[in-house]
N, C-alpha and C positions, 0 to 999 in steps of 0.2 A: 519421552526420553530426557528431554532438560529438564523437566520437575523432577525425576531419576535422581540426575545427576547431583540438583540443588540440594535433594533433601540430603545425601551424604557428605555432600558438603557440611552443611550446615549442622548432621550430627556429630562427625568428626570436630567442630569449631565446639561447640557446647560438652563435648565428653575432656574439651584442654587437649585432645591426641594431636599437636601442631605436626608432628614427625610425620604422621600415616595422611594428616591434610597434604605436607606437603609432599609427599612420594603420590597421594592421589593427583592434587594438582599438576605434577610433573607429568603425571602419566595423562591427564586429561588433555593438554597439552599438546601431548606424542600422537593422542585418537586427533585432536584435530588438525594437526598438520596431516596426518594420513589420510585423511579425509579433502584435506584441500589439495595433499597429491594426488590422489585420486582421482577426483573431478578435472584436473588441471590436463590428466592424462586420459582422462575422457574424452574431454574438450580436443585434444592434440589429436586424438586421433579418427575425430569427426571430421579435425580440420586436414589429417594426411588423406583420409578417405578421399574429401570433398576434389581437394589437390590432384590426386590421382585418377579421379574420375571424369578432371577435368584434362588433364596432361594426354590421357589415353583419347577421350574424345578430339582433341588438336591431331593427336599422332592419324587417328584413321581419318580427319580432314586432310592431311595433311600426303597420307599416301594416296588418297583419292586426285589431290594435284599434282604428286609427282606422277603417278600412273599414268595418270594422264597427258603431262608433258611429256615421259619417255618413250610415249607412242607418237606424239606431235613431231618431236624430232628424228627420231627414226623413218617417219614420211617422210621430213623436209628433206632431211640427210638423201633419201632414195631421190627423192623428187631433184636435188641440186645435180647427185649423181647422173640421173638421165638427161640434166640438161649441159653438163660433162662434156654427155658420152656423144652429144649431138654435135656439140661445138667443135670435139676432136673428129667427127666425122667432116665437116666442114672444111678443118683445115688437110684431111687429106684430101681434098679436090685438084686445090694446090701440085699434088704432087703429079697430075694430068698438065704436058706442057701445053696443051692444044685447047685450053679452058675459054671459053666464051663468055663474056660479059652477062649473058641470056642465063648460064646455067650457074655464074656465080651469082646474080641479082636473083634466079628460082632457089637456088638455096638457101640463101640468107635471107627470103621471104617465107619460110618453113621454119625458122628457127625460133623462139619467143623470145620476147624481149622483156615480157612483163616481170616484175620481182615477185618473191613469195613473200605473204607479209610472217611477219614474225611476232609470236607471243606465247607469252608462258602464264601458268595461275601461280603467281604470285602472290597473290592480297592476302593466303593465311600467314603467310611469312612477315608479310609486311604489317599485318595487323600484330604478331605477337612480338615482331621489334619495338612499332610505336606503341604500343600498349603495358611494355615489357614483362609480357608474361612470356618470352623468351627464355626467361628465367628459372622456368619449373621443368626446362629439357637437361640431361647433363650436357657440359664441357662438350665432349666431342661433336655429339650433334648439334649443338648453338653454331658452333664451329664450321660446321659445313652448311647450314643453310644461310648461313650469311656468306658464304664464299662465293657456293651457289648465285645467293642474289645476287651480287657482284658479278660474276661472270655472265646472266642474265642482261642485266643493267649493259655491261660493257656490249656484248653483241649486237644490241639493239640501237645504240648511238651508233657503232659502227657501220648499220645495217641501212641504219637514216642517213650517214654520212654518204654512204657510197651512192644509194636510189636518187642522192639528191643530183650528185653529179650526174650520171646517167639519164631521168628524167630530164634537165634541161638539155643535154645531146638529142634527146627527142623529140623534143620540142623545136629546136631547131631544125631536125631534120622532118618534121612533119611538111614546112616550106614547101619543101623538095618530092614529099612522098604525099601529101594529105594522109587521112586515114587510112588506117592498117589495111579497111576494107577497100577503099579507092580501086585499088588492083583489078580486082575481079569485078566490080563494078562496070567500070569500063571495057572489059572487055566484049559488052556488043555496042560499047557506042568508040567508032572509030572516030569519027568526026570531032567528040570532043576530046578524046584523047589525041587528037593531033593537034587541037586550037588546046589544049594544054601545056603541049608541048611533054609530053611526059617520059615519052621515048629520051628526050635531050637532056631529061632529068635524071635516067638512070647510073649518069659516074658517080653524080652528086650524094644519090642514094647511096649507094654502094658502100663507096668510103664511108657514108653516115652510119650503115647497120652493121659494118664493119666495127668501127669505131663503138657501138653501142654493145655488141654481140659481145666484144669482148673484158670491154667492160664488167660487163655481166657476169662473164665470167670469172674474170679475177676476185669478182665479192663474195660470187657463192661460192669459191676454193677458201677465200679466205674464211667465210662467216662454217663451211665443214666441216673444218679446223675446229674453231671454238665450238659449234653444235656437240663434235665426239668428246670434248673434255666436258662439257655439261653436260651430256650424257653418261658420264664416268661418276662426277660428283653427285647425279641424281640416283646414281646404281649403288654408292656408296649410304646416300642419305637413307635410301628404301633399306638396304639391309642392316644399319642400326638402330631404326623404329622397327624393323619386325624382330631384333633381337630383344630389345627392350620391351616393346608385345608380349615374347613369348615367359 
């Protein structure tokens, strides 16, 4: 094809036709910038292919961890709920004026103290920030997975904050209670629960799993709270990766 080209050249240059050299010229010109658009637009969309086949593969990592978080908190959610619904059972005892020390120490030894822990899959989110391939999602969804994280981020310091308090009320009160199991342990050994003194430790208790019981509960109202708005923004994130899916 270039020896083609040469030889016409080169007859056109020997026939003196400078005019039709140079309208070929021009036009040879025109074949090869269209040709290097072409290529250019080849190239571009090997590279939109490559982009998009990589954007899609993030999209369905990426509902695989929201999927999976909006089931994680919808348990915690249930799970905070029941432990709610136990604490408000609790404090109707209360409203028995003839309550025994025996039957509020049996109840508040039924009610858990332990925290749920909390976590979300975040690492795809937090890989395509640092990474900033962030970048090949549009606007609105950039937009809500970093909100997302953010609200993530915040629940979990608060979640630390409040366990921490709590755990040391625990600890303290462990003094006074030993282990959680103690209780029923000694129940066939009289003797050393009376060289224990355990019975004389039951106010002490009391006010301690009171004081923790409620605790408890004021973090899992409060950490609810933030769960259902994460669970709004992962409801929102899920339906514009499946609209851009589809």
């Amino acid at each position: 094809m270039i020896k083609f080209f040469r030889k016409i050249r080169q007859k056109l240059l020997s026939e003196n036709k400078f005019s039709k050299y140079l309208i070929y010229a021009i036009g040879e010109i025109i074949l090869v910038v269209i040709g290097i658009l072409i290529a250019l637009q080849i190239n571009q969309n090997a590279e939109n292919k490559k982009t998009d086949k990589t954007r899609h593969d993030y999209y369905i990592q990426l509902l695989e961890d929201l999927n999976n978080d909006r089931q994680f908190v919808n348990e915690t959610i249930a799970h905070f709920q029941s432990d709610q619904d136990a604490y408000n059972e609790y404090l109707k005892t209360y409203e028995n004026t003839e309550l025994s020390p025996k039957q509020v120490y049996e109840h508040l030894m039924s009610l858990s103290i332990y925290s749920t822990t909390l976590s979300f899959n975040s690492n795809t989110i937090e890989s395509l920030r640092s990474s900033g391939e962030i970048i090949l999602f549009p606007l609105s969804i950039r937009n809500k997975l970093i909100n997302l994280l953010r609200f993530q981020d915040n629940i979990l310091k608060n979640v630390q904050l409040n366990d921490t308090g709590k755990n040391n009320m625990v600890q303290e009160l462990g003094i006074y209670r030993g282990a959680s199991t103690l209780d029923s342990r000694l129940e066939k050994q009289p003797k050393l629960k009376s060289y224990l003194e355990f019975d004389e430790n039951i106010p002490q208790i009391i006010l301690g799993l009171d004081a923790v019981v409620k605790w408890k509960n004021y973090s899992e109202n409060s950490s609810m709270t933030q769960l259902k708005l994460i669970l709004k923004e992962i409801e929102a994130v899920i339906n514009l990766i499946e609209l851009e899916i589809k």
